[in-house]
C-alpha positions in Angstrom: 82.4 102.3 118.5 82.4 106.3 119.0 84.6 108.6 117.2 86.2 109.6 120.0 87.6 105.9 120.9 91.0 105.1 120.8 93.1 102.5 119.6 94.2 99.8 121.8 97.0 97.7 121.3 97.0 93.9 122.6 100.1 91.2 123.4 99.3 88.1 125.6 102.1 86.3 124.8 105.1 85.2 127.1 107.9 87.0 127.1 110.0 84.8 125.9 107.5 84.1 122.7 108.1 88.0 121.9 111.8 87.6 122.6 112.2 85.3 119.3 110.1 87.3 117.2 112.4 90.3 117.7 115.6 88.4 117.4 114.4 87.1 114.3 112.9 90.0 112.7 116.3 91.3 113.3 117.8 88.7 111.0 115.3 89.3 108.1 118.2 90.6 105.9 120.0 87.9 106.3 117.3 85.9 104.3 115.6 84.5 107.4 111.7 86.0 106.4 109.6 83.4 105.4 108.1 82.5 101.7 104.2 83.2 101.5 104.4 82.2 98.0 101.2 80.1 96.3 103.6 78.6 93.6 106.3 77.6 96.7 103.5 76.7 98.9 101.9 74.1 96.5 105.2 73.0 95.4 105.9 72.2 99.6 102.6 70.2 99.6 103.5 67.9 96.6 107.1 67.5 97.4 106.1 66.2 101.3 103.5 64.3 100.0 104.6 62.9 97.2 101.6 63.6 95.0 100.6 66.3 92.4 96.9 66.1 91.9 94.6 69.0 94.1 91.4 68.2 92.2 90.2 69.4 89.0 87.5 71.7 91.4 90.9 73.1 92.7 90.4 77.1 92.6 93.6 78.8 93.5 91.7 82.3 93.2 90.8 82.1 97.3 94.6 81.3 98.6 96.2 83.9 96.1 93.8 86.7 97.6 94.4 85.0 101.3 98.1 85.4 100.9 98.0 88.7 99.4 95.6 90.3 102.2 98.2 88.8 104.7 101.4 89.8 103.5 100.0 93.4 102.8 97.9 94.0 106.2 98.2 91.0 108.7 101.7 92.5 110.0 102.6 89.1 111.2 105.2 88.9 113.3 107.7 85.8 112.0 105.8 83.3 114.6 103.0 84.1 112.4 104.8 84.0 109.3 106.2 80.2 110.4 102.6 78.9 112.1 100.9 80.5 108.6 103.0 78.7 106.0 103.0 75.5 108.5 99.2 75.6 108.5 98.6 76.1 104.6 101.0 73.3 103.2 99.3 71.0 105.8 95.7 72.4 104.1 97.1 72.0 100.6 98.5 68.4 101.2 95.1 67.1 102.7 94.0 68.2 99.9 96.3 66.4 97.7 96.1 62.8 99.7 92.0 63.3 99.8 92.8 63.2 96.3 94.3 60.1 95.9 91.5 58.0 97.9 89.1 59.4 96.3 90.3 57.6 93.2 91.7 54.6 95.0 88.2 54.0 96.4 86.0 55.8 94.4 82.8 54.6 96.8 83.9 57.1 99.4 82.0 59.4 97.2 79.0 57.0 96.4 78.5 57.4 100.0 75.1 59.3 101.4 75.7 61.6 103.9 74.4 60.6 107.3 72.0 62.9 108.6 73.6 65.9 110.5 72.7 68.0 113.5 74.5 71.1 112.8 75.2 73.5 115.5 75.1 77.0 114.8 75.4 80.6 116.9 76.8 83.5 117.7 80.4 82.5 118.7 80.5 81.9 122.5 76.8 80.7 123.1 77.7 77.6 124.4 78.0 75.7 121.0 80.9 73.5 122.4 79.8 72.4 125.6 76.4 71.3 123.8 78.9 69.5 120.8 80.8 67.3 123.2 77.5 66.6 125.1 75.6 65.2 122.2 78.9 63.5 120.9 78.4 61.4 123.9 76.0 59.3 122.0 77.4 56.1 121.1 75.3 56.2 117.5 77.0 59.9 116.4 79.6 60.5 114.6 81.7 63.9 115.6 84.8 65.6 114.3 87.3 65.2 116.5 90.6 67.9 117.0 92.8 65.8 115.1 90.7 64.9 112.4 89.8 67.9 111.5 93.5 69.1 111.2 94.6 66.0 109.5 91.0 64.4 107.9 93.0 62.1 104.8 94.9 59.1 106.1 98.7 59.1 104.8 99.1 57.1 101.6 101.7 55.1 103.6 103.3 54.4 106.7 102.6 55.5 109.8 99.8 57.1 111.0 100.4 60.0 113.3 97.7 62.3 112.7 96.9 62.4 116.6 100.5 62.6 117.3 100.5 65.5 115.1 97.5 67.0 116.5 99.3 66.4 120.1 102.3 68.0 119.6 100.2 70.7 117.9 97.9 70.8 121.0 101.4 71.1 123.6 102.8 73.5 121.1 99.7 76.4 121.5 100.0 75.8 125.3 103.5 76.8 125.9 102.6 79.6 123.3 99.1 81.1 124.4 99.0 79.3 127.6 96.0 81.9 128.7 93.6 80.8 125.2 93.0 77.4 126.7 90.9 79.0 129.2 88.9 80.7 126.8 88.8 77.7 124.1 90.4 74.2 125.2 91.8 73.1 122.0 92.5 69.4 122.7 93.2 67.1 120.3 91.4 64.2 121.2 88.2 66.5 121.9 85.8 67.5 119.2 85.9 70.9 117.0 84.6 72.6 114.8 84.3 71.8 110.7 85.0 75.3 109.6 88.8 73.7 109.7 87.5 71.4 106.8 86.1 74.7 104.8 89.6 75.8 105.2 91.3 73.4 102.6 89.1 75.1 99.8 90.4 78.7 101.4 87.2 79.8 102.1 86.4 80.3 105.2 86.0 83.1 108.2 89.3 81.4 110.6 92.0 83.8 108.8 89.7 87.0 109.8 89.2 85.4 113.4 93.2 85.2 113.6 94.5 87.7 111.8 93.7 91.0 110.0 92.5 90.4 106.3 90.0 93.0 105.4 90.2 92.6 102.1 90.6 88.9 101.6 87.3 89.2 104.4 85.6 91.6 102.1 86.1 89.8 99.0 85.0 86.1 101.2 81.6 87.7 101.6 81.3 89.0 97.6 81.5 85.3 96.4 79.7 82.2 96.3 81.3 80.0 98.9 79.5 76.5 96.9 83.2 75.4 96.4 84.2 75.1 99.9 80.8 73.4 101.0 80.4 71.0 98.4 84.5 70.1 99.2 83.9 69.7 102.7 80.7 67.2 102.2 83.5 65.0 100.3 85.8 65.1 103.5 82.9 64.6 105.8 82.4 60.8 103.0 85.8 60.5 103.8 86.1 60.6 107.6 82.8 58.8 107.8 84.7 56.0 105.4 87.3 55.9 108.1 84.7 55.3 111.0 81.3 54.5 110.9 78.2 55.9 112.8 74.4 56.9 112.7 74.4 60.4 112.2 77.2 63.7 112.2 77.2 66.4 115.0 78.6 69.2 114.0 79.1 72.8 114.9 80.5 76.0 114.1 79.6 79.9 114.2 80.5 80.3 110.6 77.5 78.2 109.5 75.3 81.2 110.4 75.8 83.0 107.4 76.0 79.8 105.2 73.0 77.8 106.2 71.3 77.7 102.7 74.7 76.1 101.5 74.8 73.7 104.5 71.4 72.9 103.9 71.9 72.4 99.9 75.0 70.2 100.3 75.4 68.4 103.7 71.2 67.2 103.0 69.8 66.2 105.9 70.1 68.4 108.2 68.6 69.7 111.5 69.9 73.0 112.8 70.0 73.9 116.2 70.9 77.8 116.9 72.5 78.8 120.4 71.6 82.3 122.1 73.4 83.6 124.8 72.8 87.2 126.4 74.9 89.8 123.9 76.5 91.6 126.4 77.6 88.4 127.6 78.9 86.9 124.2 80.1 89.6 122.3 82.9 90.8 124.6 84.1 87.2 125.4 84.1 86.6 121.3 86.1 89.8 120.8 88.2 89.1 123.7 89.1 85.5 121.9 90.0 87.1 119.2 92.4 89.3 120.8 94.1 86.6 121.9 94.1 84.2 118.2 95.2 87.4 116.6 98.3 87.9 119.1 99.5 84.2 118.3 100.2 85.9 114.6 101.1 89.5 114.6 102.5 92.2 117.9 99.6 94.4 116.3 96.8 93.5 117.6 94.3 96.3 117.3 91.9 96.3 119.8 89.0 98.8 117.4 89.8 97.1 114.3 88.7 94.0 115.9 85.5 95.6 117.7 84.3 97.2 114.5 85.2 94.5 111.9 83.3 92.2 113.9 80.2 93.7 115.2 79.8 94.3 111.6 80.1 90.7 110.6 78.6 88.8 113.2 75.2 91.5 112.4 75.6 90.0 109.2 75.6 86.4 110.0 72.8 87.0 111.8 70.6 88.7 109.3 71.5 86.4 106.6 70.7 83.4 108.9 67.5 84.9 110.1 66.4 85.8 106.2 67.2 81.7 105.5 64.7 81.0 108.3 62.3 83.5 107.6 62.1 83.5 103.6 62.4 80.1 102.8 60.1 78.7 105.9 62.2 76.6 107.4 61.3 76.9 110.9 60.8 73.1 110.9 64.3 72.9 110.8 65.5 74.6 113.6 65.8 74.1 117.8 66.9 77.4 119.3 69.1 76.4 122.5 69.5 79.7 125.2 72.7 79.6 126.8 71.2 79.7 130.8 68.7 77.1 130.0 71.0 74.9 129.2 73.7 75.3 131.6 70.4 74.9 134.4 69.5 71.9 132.9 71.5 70.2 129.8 70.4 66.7 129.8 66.5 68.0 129.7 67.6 70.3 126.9 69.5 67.6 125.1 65.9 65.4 125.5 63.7 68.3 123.8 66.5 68.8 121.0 66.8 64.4 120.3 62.5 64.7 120.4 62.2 66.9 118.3 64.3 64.7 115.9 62.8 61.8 116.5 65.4 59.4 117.9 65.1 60.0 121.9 65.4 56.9 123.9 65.6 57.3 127.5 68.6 55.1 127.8 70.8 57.6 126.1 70.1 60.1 129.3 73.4 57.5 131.6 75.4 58.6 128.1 74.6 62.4 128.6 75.3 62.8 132.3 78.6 60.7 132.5 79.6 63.5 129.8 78.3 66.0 131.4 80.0 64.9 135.1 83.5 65.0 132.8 82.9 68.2 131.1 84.4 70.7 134.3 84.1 74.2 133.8 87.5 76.2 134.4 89.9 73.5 133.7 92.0 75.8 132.7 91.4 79.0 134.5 88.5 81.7 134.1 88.6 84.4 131.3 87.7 87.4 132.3 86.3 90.2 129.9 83.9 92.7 129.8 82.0 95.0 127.5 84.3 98.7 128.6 87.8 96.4 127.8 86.2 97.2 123.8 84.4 100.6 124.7 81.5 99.7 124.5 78.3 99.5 126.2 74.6 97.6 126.9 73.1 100.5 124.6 75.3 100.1 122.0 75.2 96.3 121.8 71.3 97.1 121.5 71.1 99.0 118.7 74.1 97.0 116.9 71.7 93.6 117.3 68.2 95.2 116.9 66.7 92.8 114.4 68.2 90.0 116.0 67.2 90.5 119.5 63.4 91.6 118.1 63.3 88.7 116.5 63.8 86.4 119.0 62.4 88.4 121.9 59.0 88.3 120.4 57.4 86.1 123.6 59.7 88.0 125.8 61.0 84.6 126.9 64.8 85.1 126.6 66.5 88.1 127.5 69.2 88.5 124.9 70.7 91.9 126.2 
């Protein structure tokens, strides 16, 4: 952004949402703020649970620095604080109960991965409408909403993950009622496996919902191996809970992981979206606008520009260099955003060729999806390039290796 920008200040919320959050700010001296504390956290988790054991891979370094970058530069309101604490006791006891069935049935690790088409791009490039496509196939295995919030089974009675995830689901819609326009988050739908990097603490979702520079800054400084080689254990453990051919999964944050994906998930096929930058960038940042405002009344329109033109340049080079340096082109189906929408079953044919498993009979599987997947359910979101100040030049020079890269035929127009 230019020096001479300004800061912009964002709240979506419903009145009424920013009605409580006063009220109870107000009553912080009464003792109403809540407990970030690791110590009280993991206690929570064990008590609710009933169990004690995290894993002897358990590495508590990632949530102290999490918690310490929130308290100290979030500035989350005490929705935040409340959602925050909800969301980390719930990480810490999957944790603990994928614990305990891990030694009860110590085969859900014996297991072999199956192989895994792993969807990965620039956030807003279409990677969830091609997701819940190709999770129309009756052979492949997907991560669905409440899964990936709740992915161990309770160690007895009841289970209510998807009443959970429900109630969870309702809960963000009388909250952010204008986010499900931008990203549907419904709980029987699918989404993305990031949430399962998020029980080691290592992971890009708090920097895509709150502001943690330095917990983001340290994130990149580290060898994320602990949070991939955790989540391939989940994955053994959801596929021990239903069965399947083969995992589709997706998420942006792969992009800047993809030699860890590839090293512990196996076999893997990647497929990276493209969408035009001028298109995907502003609708990104303007999702993040809207995640941050669920947590904190200061939402800072040019700390989210910069921090994230910055980062997402970043994924980008480190995911080309994978491609490039260790020639694995073999590995990859690039999917462009117009394409697809013009034509997704023919695009869903080249991408199941290229694997090897295409059987015309799948293509009645594929359109019924696609004849169920409506565009707008929930309203349009509308964004645009000058809401961030910024322009089609800038995004050009911000992505110039990318778009070079890829614009070598002049076949896609990425600007």
């Amino acid at each position: 952004m230019s020096k001479a920008s300004k800061s912009i200040h964002f709240n979506m919320m419903p009145g009424w949402f920013n009605g409580i959050n006063r009220v109870w700010k107000y009553s912080y001296p009464l003792g109403s703020r809540i407990n970030l504390d690791k110590d009280n956290l993991i206690k929570t988790a064990r008590r609710e649970t009933g169990l004690t054991d995290l894993g002897k891979d358990f590495w508590d370094e990632p949530l102290e620095r999490l918690l310490k970058s929130m308290k100290e530069e979030a500035q989350l309101h005490p929705i935040g604080y409340f959602i925050s604490k909800k969301r980390l006791v719930n990480l810490l006891s999957t944790r603990l109960k994928a614990e305990w069935w891990f030694k009860k049935h110590p085969s859900i690790l014996d297991q072999e991965l199956y192989p895994i088409t792993l969807i990965s791009g620039l956030q807003r490039t279409g990677t969830t409408k091609l997701q819940r496509l190709l999770s129309a196939d009756p052979d492949t295995r997907s991560l669905l909403s409440w899964e990936a919030l709740n992915p161990s089974p309770p160690i007895n009675g009841k289970d209510n993950r998807v009443k959970f995830a429900r109630t969870s689901e309702k809960a963000l819609k009388i909250m952010a009622p204008r986010f499900f326009a931008i990203h549907p988050v419904e709980h029987q739908s699918q989404e993305e496996d990031i949430l399962l990097l998020d029980v080691s603490f290592l992971s890009t979702t708090p920097e895509a919902t709150m502001h943690v520079p330095s917990y983001a800054s340290w994130l990149e400084s580290i060898d994320q191996s602990p949070a991939y080689e955790y989540s391939a254990k989940l994955l053994k453990l959801l596929q021990w809970q239903s069965q399947a051919k083969r995992w589709v999964l997706k998420s942006p944050h792969h992009l800047e992981f993809l030699d860890l994906a590839k090293k512990y998930y196996g076999n893997v096929q990647f497929i990276w979206t493209h969408r035009r930058l001028t298109e995907c960038i502003p609708s990104f940042l303007s999702m993040m606008a809207h995640s941050q405002s669920i947590f904190s009344d200061h939402v800072d329109i040019e700390q989210i520009t910069n921090h994230w033109l910055k980062k997402t340049t970043y994924m980008l080079d480190k995911a080309i260099q994978f491609r490039k340096v260790n020639g694995q082109e073999e590995l990859f189906t690039d999917n462009y955003y117009n394409s697809f929408l013009e034509n997704p079953i023919e695009i869903i044919r080249i991408i199941y060729e290229k694997i090897g498993i295409w059987d015309p009979s799948l293509r009645t599987y594929f359109e019924s999806a696609e004849m169920k997947n409506v565009r707008g359910k929930y309203g349009s979101h509308q964004y645009n390039l000058a809401d961030f100040n910024l322009n089609n030049e800038q995004i050009k020079n911000n992505y110039h290796h990318y778009v070079s890269y890829f614009n070598t035929n002049n076949q896609n127009d990425l600007i």
